[in-house]
C-alpha positions in Angstrom: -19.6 -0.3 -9.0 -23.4 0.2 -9.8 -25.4 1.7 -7.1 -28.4 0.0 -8.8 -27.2 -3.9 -7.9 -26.2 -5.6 -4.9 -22.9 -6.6 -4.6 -21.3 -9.1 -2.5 -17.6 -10.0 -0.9 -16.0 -13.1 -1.5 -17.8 -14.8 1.8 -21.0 -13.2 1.0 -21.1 -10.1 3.0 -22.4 -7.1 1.3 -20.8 -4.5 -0.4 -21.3 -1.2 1.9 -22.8 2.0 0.4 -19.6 3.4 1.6 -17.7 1.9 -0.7 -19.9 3.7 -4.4 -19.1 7.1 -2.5 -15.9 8.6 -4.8 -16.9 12.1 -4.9 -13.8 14.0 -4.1 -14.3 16.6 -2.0 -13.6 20.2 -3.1 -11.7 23.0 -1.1 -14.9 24.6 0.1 -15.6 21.3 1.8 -12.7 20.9 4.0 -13.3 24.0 5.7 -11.8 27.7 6.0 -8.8 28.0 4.0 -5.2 28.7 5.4 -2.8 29.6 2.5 0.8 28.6 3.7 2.5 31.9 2.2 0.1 34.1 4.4 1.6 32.9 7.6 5.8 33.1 6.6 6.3 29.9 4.5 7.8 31.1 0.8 9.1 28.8 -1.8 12.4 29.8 -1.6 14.4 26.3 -0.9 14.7 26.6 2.6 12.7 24.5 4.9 9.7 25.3 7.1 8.7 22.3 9.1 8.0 24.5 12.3 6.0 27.5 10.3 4.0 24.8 8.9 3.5 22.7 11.8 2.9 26.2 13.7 -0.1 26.9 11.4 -1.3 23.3 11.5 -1.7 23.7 15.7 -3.4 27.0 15.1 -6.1 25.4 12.5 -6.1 23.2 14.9 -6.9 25.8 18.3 -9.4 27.6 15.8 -12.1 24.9 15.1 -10.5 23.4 12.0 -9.9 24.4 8.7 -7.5 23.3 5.6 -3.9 24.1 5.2 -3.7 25.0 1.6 -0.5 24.6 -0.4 -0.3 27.2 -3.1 1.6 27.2 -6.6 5.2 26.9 -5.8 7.4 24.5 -3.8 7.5 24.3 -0.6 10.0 22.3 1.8 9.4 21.2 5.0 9.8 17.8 7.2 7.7 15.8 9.5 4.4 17.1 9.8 2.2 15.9 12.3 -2.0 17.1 11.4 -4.5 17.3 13.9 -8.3 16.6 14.1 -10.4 19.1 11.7 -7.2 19.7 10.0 -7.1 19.0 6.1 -4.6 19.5 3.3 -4.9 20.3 -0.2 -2.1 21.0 -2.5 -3.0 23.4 -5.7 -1.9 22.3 -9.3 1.5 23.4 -10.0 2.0 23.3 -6.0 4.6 21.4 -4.3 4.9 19.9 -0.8 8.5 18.7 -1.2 10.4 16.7 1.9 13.8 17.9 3.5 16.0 15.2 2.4 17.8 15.9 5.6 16.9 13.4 8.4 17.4 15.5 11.6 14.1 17.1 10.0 11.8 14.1 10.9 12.4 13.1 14.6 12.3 9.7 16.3 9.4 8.7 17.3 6.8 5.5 18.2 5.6 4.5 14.9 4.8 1.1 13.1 7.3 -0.2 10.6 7.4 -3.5 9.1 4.7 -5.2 11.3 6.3 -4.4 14.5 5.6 -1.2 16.7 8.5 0.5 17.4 10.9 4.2 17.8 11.4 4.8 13.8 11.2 8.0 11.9 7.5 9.4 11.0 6.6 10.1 7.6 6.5 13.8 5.8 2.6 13.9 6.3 1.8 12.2 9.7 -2.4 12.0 11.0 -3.1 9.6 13.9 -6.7 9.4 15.7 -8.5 11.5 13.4 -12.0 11.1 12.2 -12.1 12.8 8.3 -9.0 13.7 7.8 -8.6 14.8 3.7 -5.6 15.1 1.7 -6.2 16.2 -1.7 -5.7 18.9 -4.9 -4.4 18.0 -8.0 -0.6 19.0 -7.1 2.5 17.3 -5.5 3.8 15.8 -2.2 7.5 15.0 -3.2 9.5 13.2 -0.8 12.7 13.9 -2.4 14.0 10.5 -1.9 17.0 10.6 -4.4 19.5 11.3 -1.2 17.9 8.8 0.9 17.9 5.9 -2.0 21.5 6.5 -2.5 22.7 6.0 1.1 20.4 2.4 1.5 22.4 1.1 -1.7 25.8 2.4 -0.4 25.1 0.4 3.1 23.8 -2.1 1.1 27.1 -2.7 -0.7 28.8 -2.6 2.3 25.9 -5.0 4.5 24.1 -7.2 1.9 21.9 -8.0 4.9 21.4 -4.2 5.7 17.2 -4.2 6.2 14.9 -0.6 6.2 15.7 -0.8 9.9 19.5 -0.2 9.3 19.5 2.3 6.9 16.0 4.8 8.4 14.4 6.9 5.9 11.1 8.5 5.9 7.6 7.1 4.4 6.2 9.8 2.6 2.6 9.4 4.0 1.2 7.7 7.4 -2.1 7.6 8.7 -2.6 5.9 11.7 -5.5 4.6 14.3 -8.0 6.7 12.4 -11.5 6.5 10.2 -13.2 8.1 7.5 -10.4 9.3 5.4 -9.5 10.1 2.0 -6.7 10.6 -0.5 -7.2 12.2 -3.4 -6.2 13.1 -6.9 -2.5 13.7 -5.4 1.0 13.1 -7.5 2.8 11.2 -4.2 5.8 10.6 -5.6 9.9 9.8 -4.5 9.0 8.5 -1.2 12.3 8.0 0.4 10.6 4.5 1.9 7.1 3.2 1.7 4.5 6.6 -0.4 1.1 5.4 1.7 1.1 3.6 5.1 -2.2 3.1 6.6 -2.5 1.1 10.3 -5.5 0.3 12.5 -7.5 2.6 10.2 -11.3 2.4 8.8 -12.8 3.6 5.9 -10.0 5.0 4.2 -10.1 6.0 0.1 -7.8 6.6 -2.1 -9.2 8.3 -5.1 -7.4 9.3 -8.6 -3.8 8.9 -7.5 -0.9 9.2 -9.3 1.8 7.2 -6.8 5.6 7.0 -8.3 9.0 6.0 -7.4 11.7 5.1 -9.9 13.5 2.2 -10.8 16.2 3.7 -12.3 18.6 5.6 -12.7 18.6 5.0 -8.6 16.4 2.7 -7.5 13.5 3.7 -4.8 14.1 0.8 -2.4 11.0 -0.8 -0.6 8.7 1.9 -2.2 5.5 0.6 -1.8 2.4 2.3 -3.1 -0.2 1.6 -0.9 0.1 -0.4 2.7 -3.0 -1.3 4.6 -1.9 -2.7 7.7 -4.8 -3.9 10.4 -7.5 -2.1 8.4 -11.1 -2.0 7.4 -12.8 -0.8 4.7 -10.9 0.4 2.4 -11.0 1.4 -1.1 -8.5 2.1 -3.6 -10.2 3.3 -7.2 -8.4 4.8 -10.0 -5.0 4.8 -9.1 -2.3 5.3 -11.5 1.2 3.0 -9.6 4.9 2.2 -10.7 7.2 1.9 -7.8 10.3 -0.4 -7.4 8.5 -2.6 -5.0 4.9 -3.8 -4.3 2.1 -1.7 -5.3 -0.9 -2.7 -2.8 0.7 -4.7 0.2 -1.8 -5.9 3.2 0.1 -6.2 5.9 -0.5 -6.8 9.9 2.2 -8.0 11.7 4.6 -10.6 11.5 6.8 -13.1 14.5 5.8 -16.3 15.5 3.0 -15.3 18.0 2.3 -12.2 16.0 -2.0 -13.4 16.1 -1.8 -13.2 19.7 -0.5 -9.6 19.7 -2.7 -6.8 20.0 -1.0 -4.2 18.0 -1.7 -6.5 15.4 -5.0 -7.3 13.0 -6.2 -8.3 10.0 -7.2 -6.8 7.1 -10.7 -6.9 5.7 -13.0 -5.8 3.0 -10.7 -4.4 0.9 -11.5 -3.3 -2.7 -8.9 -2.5 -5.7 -10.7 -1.3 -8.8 -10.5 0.5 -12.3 -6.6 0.8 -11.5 -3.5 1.2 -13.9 -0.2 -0.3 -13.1 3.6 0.8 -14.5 6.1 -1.4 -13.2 6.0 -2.4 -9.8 6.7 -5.6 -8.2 3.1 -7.1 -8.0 -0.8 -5.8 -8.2 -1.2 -7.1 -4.7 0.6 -9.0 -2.2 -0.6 -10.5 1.1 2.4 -10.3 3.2 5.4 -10.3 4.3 4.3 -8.5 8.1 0.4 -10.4 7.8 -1.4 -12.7 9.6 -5.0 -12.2 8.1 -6.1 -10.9 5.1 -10.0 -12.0 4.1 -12.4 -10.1 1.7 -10.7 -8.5 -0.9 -11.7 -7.7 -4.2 -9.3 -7.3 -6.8 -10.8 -6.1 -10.0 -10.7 -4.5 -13.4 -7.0 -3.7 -13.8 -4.6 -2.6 -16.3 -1.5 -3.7 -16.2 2.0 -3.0 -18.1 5.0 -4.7 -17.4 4.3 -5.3 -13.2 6.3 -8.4 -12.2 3.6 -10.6 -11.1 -0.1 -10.1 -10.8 -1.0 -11.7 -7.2 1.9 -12.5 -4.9 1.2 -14.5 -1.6 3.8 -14.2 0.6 3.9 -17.1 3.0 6.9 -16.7 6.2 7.7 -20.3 8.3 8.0 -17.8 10.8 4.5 -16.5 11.6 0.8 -18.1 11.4 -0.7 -16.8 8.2 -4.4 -17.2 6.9 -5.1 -15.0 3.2 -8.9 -16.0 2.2 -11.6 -14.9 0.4 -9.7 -13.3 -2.3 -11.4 -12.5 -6.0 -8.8 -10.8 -8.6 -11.0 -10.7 -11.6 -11.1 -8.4 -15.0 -7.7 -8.0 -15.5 -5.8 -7.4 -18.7 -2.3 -6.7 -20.3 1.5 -7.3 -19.7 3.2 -9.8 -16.8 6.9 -9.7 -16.8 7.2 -13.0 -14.6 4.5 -14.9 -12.4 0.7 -14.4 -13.2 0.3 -15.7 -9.5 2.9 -16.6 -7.0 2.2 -18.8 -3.8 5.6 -19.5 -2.2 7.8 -20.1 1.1 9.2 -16.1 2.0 12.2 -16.6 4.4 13.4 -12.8 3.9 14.7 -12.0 7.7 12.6 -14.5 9.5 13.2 -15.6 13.3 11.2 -18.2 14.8 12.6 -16.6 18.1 12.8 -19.7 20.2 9.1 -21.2 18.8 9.9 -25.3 18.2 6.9 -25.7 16.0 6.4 -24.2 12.9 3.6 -21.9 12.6 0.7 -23.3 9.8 -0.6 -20.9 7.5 -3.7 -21.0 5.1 -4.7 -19.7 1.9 -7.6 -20.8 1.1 -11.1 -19.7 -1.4 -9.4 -17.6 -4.2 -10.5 -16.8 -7.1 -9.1 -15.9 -10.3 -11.6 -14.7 -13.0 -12.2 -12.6 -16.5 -8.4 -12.1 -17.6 -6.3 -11.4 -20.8 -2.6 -11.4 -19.9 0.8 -12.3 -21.0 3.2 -13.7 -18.5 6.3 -15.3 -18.0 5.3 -18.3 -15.3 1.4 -18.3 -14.8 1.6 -20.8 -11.7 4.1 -20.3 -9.4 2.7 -22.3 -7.0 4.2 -24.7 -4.6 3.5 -27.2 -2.5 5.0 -27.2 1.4 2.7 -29.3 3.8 5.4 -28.5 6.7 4.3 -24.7 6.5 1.0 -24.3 5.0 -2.1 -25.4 3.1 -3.3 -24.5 0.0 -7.7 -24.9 -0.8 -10.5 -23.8 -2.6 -9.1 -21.8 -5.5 -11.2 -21.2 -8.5 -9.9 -20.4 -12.1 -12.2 -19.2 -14.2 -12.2 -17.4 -18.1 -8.8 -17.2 -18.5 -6.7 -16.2 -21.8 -2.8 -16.2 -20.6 0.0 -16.3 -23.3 3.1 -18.1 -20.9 6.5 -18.6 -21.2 6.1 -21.3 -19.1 3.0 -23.1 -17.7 4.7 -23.4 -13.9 3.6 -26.2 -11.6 0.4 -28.9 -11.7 -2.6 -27.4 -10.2 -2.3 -30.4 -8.0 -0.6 -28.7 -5.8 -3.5 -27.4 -4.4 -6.6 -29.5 -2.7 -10.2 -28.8 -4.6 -8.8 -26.5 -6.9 -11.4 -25.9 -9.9 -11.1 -25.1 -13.1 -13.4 -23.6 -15.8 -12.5 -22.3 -19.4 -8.5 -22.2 -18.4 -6.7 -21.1 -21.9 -2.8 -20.9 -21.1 -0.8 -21.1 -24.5 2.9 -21.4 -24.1 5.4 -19.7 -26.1 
């Protein structure tokens, strides 16, 4: 984005400065430097979760400073960071998670729209102001162990959800402002790599996120959730996960708006962003309720399953608007936009009348993709209403064409090129 023009959100609110402020900052910035193998923690194979969480409390009792990962790997499990207390991992260092669950304890923690006792994540921060994660080296969750045991239960429980089978996120930052990820590897999350909830003004900067698809599959590895957030930018970001990339999420049940651990998510920006397989760019949903002012824009994208996925549960009042995904090009392996019922585990918990939910003023501008459906949208009047999208200078090579725009009131349509194979 150019510091030089105005720009606006979807409704018309302006772009903040905030938002053209990707400096990184360097280890000088994030204060006096505590090097991990000064104070007992070697990269020897054994874990250190106390030694490191030891050091963390001290940075913490001293003023502040940054807990510096040096060449090597490290193991350790949960660790909880404190306010003044940064990380940065050197290149060729390695913050690698126990794959033994007994290292992250039970705790209250968000999962899945709900507030709850779950596990924490390997890096934990909650009400901080600045906290800063960066370095160009590693956080490995060391999933592999963790993966394995979900698809065992899962052969024995085809129902089995993330609930049954725990596991740790890899990163959660929680009821917190002004923070910022950057040029990390975060990679093998043994559940979701980047959790963010009730937060404002968080960046992530130059990522690399990853979790496999084969040969073991990273279940529900999500790159990026924002979950009741504000401001927050995501800006070139390299993700291929085996599951969503960016996910807004919020909360989910059948009163889940009247709840207040719950929120929406606004003014949220995706840009200058590469994709490897994943299962979609972005996705409003499942655990949502309101998602309005996000900007989508100037992707590149190789063989993700679908480009924009709108998630829409009978089970819980949903409202995605003012949504622009613009300037995208390359490969689609199914749906170029999908807008569908999403019954996955719902429970209308004794509510008689169907919740309504509304998507309504999205636009779709400026792409050049190939796809296997380009509009997988359908109609359900019982559960919600679809308005207001715009489709603008599009070049789509389909397999199929998918369903009549008609299914959506005052769609328009301007220079629309979908050939069919």
């Amino acid at each position: 984005m150019s510091q030089m023009q105005k720009e606006y959100f979807p409704d018309g609110t302006l772009v903040g400065e905030w938002f053209y402020q990707i400096k990184t900052p360097s280890l000088k910035e994030l204060g006096k430097p505590y090097v991990i193998t000064d104070y007992g923690v070697k990269p020897d194979g054994k874990v250190y979760t106390k030694a490191m969480q030891d050091l963390i409390d001290r940075i913490f009792a001293d003023g502040g400073g940054v807990l510096v990962v040096p060449s090597g790997t490290f193991y350790t499990g949960a660790l909880f960071f404190k306010q003044g207390v940064n990380l940065y991992v050197e290149e060729n260092g390695t913050l690698k998670g126990s794959d033994d669950i007994s290292d992250y304890p039970v705790c209250d923690t968000r999962i899945e729209g709900e507030s709850c006792k779950y596990y924490p994540a390997l890096i934990n921060a909650d009400g901080v102001d600045g906290f800063t994660m960066c370095g160009k080296g590693v956080i490995d969750g060391n999933g592999e162990r963790f993966w394995k045991a979900f698809w065992k239960r899962r052969e024995w429980n085809p129902d089995c959800t993330n609930k049954d089978e725990q596991r740790p996120r890899l990163v959660f930052i929680s009821n917190s402002k002004n923070c910022v990820v950057a040029d990390l590897k975060l990679q093998n999350s043994p559940f979701w790599t980047n959790h963010i909830y009730k937060c404002n003004r968080v960046k992530f900067l130059n990522c690399h996120i990853f979790a496999p698809k084969s040969p073991v599959p990273a279940p529900s590895s999500d790159a990026i959730d924002i979950d009741a957030c504000t401001d927050v930018l995501v800006k070139n970001c390299y993700m291929e996960v085996n599951d969503d990339s960016v996910v807004l999420k919020g909360g989910k049940g059948p009163w889940a708006d009247e709840s207040p651990e719950n929120g929406a998510n606004e003014r949220i920006i995706v840009e200058d962003c590469r994709y490897g397989f994943c299962h979609s760019g972005l996705t409003c949903g499942s655990e949502s309720i309101l998602n309005r002012n996000v900007i989508v824009r100037r992707l590149t994208v190789d063989g993700i399953a679908q480009l924009i996925h709108f998630k829409l549960r009978p089970d819980t009042p949903q409202r995605y608007e003012y949504i622009s995904v613009e300037g995208v090009t390359g490969k689609i392996l199914h749906s170029f936009i999908n807008v569908n019922p999403w019954t996955q585990f719902f429970d209308l918990k004794g509510r008689t009348d169907k919740p309504i939910s509304i998507v309504e003023n999205i636009t779709i501008k400026d792409c050049q993709c190939s796809c296997g459906t380009f509009f997988n949208v359908s109609k359900d009047v019982k559960q919600y209403e679809l308005k207001n999208f715009a489709l603008q200078n599009l070049q789509i090579e389909a397999t199929v064409f998918g369903n009549d725009f008609a299914v959506v009131d005052g769609i328009k349509t301007e220079k629309v090129n979908v050939k069919t194979l």
